[in-house]
C-alpha positions as CSV (number, residue, x, y, z in Angstrom):
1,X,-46.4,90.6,-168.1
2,X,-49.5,92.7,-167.8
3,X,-51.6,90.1,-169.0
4,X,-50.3,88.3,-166.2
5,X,-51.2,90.5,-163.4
6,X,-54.4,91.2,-165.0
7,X,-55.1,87.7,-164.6
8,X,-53.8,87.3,-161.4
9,X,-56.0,90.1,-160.3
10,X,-58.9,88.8,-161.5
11,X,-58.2,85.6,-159.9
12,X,-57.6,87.5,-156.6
13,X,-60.5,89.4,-156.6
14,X,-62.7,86.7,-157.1
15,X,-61.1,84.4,-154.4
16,X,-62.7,84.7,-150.8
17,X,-61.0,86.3,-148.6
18,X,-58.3,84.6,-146.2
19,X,-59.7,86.3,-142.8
20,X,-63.4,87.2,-141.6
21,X,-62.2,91.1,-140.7
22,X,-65.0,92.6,-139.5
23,X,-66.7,95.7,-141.7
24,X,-66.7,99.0,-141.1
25,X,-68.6,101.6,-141.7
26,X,-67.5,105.1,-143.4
27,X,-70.3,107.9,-144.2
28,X,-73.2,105.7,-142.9
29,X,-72.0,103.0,-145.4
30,X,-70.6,100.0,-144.8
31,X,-67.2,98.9,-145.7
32,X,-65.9,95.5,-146.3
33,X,-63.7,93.2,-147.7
34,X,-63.5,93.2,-151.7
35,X,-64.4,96.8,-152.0
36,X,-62.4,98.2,-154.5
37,X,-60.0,101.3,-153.3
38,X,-61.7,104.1,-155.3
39,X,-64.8,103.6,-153.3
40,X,-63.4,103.1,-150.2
41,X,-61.7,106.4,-150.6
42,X,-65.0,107.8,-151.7
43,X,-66.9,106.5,-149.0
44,X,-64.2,106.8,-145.8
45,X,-62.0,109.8,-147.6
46,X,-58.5,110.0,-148.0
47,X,-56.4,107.9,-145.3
48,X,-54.0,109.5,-143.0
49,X,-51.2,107.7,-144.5
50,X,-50.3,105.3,-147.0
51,X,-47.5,102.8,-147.5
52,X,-47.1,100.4,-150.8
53,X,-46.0,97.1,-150.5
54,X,-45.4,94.6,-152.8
55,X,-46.4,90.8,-151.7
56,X,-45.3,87.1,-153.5
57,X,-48.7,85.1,-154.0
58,X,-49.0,81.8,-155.9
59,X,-51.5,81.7,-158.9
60,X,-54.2,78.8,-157.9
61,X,-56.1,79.2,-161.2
62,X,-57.8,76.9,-163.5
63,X,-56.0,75.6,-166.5
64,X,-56.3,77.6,-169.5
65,X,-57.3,80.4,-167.3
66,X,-54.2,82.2,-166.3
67,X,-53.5,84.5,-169.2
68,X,-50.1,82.9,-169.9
69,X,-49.4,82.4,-166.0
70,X,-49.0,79.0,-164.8
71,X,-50.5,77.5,-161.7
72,X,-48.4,77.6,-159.1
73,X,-46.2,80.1,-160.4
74,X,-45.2,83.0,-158.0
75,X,-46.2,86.8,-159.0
76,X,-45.3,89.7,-157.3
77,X,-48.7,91.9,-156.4
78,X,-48.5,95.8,-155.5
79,X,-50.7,97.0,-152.8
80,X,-51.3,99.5,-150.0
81,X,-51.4,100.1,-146.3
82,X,-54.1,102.5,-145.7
83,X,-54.2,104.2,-142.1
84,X,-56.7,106.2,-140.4
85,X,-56.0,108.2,-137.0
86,X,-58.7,107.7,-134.0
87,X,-60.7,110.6,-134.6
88,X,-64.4,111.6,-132.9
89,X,-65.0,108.4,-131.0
90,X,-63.8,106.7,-134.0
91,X,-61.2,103.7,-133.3
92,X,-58.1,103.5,-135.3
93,X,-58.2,101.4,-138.3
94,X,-55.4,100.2,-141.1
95,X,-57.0,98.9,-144.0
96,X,-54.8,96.6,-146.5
97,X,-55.0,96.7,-150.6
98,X,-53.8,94.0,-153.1
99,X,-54.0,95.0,-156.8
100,X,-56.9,97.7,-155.9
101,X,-59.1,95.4,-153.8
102,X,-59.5,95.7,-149.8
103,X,-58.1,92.3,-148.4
104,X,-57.6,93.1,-144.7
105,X,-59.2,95.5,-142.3
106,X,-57.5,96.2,-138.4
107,X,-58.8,98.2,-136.4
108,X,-57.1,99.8,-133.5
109,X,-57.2,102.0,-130.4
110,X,-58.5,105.5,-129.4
């Protein structure tokens, strides 16, 4: 099973992403989609909040490629809901994780 989701994490973090979200830009560094979470954190510090979430996707990989998972199969993936108060002129922002990758980026409100 962990070859699995190793495999389907490779295969997500490789695939473009479903949204253009627009970047951000934590310590003078810009922020965007496919960053993994350690360097977000590094870069923007540690969120406000955070929530896990788990998420059904559907392996689309090439055959021989999926590290025993079928394409087309369904996998659960683990990820986390990031949130960041308005703060110093700053706008809200949520940022979204699946398997350690940033996927989606809202931002909110004063």
């Amino acid at each position: 099973m962990a070859a699995a989701l190793a495999a389907v994490s490779a295969g997500l973090a490789g695939a473009p992403p479903l949204r253009a979200d627009p970047p951000i830009r934590c310590a003078e560094r810009i922020v965007d989609l496919g960053m993994p979470d350690f360097e977000v954190r590094r870069l923007c510090g540690p969120p406000d909040g955070i929530s896990p979430f788990s998420v059904q996707r559907f392996v689309a990989l090439e055959p021989g490629r999926g590290g025993g998972v079928a394409a087309g199969s369904a996998v659960v993936v683990q990820g986390e809901r990031w949130d960041y108060a308005a703060r110093n002129g700053r706008l809200s922002r949520t940022l979204l994780f699946e398997a350690g990758r940033l996927v989606r980026i809202d931002v909110g409100g004063f």
